[in-house]
C-alpha positions as CSV (number, residue, x, y, z in Angstrom):
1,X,-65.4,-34.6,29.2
2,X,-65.9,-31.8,26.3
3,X,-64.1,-29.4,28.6
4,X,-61.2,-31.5,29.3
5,X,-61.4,-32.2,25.3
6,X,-61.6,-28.8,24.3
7,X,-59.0,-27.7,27.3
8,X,-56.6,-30.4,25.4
9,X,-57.7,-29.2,22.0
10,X,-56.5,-25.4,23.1
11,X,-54.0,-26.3,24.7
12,X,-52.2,-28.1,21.5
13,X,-52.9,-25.2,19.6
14,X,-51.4,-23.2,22.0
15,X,-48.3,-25.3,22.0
16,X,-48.3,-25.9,17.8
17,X,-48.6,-21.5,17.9
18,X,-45.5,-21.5,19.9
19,X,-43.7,-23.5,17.6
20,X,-45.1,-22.7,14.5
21,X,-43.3,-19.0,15.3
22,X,-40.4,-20.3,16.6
23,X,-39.7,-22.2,13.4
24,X,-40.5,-19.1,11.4
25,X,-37.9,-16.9,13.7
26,X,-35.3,-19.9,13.3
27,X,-35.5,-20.0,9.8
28,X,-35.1,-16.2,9.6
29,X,-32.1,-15.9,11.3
30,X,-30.8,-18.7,9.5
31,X,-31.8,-16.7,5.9
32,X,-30.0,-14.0,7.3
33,X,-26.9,-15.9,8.1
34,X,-26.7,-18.4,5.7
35,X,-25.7,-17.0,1.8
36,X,-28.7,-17.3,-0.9
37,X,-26.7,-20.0,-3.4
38,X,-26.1,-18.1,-6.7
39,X,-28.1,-18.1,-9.8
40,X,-26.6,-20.3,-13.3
41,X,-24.1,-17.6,-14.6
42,X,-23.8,-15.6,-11.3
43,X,-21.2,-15.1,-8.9
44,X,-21.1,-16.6,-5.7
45,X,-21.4,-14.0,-2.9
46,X,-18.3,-13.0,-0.7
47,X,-19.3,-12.1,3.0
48,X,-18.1,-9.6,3.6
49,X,-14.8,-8.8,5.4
50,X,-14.2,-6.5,8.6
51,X,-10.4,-5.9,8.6
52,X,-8.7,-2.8,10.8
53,X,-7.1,-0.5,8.4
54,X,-3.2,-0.3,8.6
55,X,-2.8,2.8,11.3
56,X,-0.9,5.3,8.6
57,X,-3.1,4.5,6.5
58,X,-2.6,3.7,2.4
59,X,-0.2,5.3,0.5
60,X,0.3,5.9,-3.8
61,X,3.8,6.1,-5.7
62,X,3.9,8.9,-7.2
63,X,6.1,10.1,-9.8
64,X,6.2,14.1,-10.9
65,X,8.6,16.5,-10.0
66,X,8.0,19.7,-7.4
67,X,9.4,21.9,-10.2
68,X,6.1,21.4,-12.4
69,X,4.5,23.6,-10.0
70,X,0.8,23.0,-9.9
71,X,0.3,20.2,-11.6
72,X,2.1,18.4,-8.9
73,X,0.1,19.9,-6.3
74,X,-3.0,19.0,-8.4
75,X,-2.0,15.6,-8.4
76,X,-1.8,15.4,-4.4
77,X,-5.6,16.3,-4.5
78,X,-6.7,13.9,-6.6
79,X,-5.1,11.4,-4.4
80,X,-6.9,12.8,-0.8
81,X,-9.8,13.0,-3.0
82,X,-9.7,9.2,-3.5
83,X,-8.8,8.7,0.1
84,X,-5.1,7.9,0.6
85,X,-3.1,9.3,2.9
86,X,0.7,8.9,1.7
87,X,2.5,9.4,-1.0
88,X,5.9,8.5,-2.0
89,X,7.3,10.3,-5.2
90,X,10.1,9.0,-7.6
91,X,10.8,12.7,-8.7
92,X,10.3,14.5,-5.6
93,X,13.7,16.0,-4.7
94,X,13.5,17.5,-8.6
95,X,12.8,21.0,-7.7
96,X,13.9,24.0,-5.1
97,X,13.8,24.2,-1.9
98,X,10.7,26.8,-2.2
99,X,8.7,24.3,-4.8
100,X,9.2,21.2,-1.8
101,X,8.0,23.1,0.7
102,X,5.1,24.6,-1.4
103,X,4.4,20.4,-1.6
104,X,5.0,20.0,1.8
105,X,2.1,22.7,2.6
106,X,-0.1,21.4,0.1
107,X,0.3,17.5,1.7
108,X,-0.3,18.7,5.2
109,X,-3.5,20.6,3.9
110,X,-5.1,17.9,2.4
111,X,-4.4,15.7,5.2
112,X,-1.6,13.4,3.5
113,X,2.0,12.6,4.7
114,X,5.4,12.4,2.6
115,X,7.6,9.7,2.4
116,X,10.3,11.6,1.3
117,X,12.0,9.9,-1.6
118,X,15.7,9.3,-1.0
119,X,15.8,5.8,-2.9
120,X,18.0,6.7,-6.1
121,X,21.7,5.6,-6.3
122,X,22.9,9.0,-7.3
123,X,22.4,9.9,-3.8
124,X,25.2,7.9,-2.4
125,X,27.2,7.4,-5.7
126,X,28.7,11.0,-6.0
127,X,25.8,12.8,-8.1
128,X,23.4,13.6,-6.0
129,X,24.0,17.8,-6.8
130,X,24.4,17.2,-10.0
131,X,21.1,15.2,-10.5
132,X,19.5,17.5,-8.1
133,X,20.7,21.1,-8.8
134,X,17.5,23.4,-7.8
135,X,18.3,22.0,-4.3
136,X,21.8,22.4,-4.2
137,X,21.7,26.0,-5.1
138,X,20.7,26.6,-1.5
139,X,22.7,23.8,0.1
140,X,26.0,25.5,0.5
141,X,27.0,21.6,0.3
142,X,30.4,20.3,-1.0
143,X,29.5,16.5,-1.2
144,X,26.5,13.9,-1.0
145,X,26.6,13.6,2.6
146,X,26.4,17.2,3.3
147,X,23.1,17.5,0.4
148,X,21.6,14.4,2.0
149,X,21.8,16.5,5.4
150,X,20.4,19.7,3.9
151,X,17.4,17.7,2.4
152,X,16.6,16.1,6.1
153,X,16.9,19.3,7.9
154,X,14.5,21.2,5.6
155,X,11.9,18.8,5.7
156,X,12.4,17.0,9.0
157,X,10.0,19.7,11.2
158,X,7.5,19.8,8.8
159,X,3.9,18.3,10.3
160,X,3.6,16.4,6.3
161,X,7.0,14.6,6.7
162,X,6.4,10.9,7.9
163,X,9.8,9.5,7.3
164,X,12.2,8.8,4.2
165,X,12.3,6.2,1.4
166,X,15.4,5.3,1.4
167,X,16.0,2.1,-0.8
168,X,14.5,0.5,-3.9
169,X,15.3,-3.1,-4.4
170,X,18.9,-2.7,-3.8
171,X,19.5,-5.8,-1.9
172,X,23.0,-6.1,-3.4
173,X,23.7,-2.7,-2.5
174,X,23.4,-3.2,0.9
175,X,26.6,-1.3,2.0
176,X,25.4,2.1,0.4
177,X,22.1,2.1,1.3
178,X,22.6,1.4,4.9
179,X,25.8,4.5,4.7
180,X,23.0,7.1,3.2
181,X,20.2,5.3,5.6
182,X,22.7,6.0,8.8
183,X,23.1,10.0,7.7
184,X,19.2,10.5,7.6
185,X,18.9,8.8,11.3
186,X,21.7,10.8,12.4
187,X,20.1,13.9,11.2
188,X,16.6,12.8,11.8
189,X,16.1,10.2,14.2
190,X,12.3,10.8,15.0
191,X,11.0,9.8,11.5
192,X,11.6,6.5,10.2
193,X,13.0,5.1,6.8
194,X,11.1,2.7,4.8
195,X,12.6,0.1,2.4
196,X,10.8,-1.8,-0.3
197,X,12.9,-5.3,-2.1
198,X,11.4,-7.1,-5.2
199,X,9.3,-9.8,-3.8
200,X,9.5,-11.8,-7.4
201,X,12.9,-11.2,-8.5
202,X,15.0,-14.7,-8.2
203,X,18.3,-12.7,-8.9
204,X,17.9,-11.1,-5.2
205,X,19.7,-13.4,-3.0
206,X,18.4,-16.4,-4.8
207,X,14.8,-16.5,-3.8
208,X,11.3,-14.7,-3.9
209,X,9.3,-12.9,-1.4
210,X,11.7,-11.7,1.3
211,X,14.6,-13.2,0.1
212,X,16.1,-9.8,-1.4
213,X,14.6,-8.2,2.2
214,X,16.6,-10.4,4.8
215,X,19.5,-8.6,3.8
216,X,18.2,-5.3,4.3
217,X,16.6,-5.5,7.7
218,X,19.2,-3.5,9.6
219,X,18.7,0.1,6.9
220,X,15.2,0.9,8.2
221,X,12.5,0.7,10.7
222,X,10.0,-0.3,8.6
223,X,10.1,-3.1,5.4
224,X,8.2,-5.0,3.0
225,X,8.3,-6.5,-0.6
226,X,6.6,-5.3,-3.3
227,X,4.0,-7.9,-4.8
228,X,3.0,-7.9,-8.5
229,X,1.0,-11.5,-9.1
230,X,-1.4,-10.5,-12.1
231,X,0.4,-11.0,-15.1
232,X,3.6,-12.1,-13.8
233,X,3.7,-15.4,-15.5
234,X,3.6,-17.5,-12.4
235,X,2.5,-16.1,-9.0
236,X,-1.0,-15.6,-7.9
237,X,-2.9,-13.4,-6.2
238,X,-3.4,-16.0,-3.6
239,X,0.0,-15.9,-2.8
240,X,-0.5,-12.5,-1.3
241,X,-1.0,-14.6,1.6
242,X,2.3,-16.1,2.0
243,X,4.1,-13.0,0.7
244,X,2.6,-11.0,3.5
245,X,3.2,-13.7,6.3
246,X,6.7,-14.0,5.0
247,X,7.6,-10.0,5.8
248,X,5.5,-10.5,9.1
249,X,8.0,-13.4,10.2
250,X,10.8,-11.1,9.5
251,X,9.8,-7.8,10.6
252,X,8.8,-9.5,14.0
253,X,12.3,-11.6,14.2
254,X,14.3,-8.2,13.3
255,X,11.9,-6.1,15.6
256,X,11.0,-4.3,12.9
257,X,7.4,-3.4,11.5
258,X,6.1,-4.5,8.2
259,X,4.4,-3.2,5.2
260,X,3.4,-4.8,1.2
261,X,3.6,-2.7,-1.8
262,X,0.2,-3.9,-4.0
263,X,-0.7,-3.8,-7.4
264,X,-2.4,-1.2,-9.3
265,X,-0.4,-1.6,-12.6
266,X,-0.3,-4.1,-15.9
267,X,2.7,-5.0,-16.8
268,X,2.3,-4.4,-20.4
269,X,3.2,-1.1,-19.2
270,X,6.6,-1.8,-19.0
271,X,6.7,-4.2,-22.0
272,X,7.6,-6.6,-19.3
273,X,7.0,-10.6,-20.9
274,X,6.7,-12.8,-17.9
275,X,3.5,-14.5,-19.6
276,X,2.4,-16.1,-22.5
277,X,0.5,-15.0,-24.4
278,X,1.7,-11.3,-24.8
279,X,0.7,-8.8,-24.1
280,X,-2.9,-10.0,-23.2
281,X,-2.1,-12.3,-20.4
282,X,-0.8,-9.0,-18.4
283,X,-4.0,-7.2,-18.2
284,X,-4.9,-4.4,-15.4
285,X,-5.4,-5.8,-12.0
286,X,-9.8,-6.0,-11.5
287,X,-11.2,-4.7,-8.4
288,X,-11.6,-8.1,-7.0
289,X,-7.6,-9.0,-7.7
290,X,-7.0,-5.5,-5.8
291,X,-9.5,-6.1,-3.2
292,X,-8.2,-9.7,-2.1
293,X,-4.6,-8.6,-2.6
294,X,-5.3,-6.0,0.4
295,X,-7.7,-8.1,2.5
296,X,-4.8,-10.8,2.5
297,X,-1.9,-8.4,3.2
298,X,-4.4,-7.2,6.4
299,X,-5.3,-11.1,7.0
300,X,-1.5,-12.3,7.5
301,X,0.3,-9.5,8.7
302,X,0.2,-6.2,10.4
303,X,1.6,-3.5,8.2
304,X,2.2,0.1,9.3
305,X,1.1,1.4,6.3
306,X,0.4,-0.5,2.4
307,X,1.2,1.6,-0.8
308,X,0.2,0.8,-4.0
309,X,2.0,0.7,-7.3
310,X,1.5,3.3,-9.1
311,X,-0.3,6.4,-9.4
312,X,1.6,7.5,-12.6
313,X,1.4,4.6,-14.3
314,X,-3.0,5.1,-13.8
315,X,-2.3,8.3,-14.9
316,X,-0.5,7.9,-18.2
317,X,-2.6,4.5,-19.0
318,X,-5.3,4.6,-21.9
319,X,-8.0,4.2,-19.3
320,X,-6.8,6.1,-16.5
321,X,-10.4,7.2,-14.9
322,X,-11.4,4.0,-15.0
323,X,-8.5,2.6,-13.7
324,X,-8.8,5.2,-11.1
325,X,-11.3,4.2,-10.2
326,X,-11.2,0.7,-9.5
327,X,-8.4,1.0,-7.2
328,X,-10.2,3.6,-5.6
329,X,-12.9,0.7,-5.2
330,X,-10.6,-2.1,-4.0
331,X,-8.7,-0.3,-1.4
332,X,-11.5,1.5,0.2
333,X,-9.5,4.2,1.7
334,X,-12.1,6.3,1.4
335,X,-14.3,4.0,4.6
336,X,-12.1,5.7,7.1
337,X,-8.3,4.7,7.3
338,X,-6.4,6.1,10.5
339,X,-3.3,7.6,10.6
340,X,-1.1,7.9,13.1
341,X,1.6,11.0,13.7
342,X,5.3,10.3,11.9
């Protein structure tokens, strides 16, 4: 009788061993799983997220002229540096035909790609040589057509050219965009044309987020809004979600492929008052405002590529390392961003 007690008295320690460690692994895995609730005055954790990067990658506007020369070229490797991998300048066709190409070279070298910036109205309003005269004093061109043609055939081989920029919320300009937007496809129909409307701008077409895009769908190959909630006086960061499913819906219905311009701006800069009070309910966008703002945008749609807004403003800003920085921080271009060939 002792044996079969002491066989029973093993034997339910054997069994409480067993389960003794299978509550400990249970409660491992769940420590591992389940987040540790935040301290008084701290933050609760995000988990965090595993989104595929747009395949061309993240892009900057840019705004400084080829004819500066070096500082320009300077400026293209602070952005590789921070990881992005397009650029779209305001000034870029300010500047000879040697000076592009010298930024052309410098691009491809750092590993970026151009979207050649073809968005201002004195391209298609009879001032394009006028506004542009280092260029035209190698175009042998007598009108805008024939400049617009000489600037797509000098940059349209090179390995840094991904497409052309061709509009800038001009949703009620629809005619003359689309005319300039038909010369560079006819001269260049292997790159394609981006255009960006004012996702917060009630005046296009009566309505917010694609409203002022709708009309626009048939000037390029790729579109999207651009989306600037903090400080705006009304719109939220959150609403990055709806914004982005929005251009999805349309890009898809037009056969078309989408992309959001983000936030990396206050505008205070601009002496813009959408909010109350001024100027201190526009402050800089945080990392976290940045962060979500891209992890929506990736979440709800499938953009080619997402650009940020701006570059120069960082640059000229009273903070601009850390500002840098931070968008540096929130858009992670820097964890390995693909891009694909123009």
């Amino acid at each position: 009788m002792f044996k079969r007690q002491k066989g029973s008295i093993v034997a339910v320690l054997v069994v409480f061993t067993i389960l003794f460690a299978v509550t400990l692994s249970a409660c491992s895995i769940l420590n591992q799983a389940t987040p540790k609730p935040a301290l008084p005055g701290q933050a609760t954790p995000s988990p965090p997220l595993h989104l595929s990067p747009p395949p061309d990658g993240q892009g900057l506007y840019e705004s400084c002229a080829p004819v500066h020369g070096q500082s320009c070229l300077d400026r293209l490797k602070q952005m590789a540096a921070g990881g992005f991998q397009l650029v779209v300048n305001y000034d870029q066709l300010s500047g000879s035909a040697a000076q592009e190409l010298a930024y052309a070279h410098q691009a491809q070298a750092l590993g970026m790609k151009i979207i050649w910036g073809m968005s201002n109205p004195n391209l298609w309003n009879g001032k394009a040589r006028s506004t542009y005269p280092d260029l035209t004093a190698t175009c042998n061109c007598s009108d805008d057509t024939g400049f617009i043609k000489y600037v797509v055939n000098l940059v349209k081989n090179l390995p840094a050219t991904w497409g052309y920029y061709i509009g800038d919320e001009e949703s009620n300009q629809h005619a003359q965009v689309k005319a300039l937007s038909e010369v560079v496809y006819s001269t260049d129909p292997h790159h394609p044309r981006l255009y960006v409307s004012c996702g917060q701008c009630s005046g296009e077409q009566g309505g917010k987020y694609v409203a002022g895009l709708t009309p626009m769908v048939d000037t390029a190959e790729v579109l999207g809004p651009d989306w600037y909630p903090v400080g705006s006086g009304g719109d939220t960061v959150a609403d990055t979600a709806r914004v982005a499913a929005a251009t999805q819906a349309l890009a898809e219905k037009s056969g078309k492929q989408s992309t959001v311009v983000l936030q990396a701006f206050s505008w205070a800069s601009y002496n813009s008052h959408n909010c109350d009070p001024w100027p201190s309910c526009a402050p800089w966008p945080t990392v976290d405002q940045m962060r979500q703002m891209k992890d929506l945008a990736l979440q709800n749609s499938h953009p080619r590529l997402l650009l940020w807004y701006s570059f120069f403003d960082i640059l000229r800003s009273d903070h601009p390392a850390a500002h840098w920085a931070d968008l540096v921080a929130a858009a992670g271009a820097k964890l390995g961003n693909k891009r694909t060939a123009g």
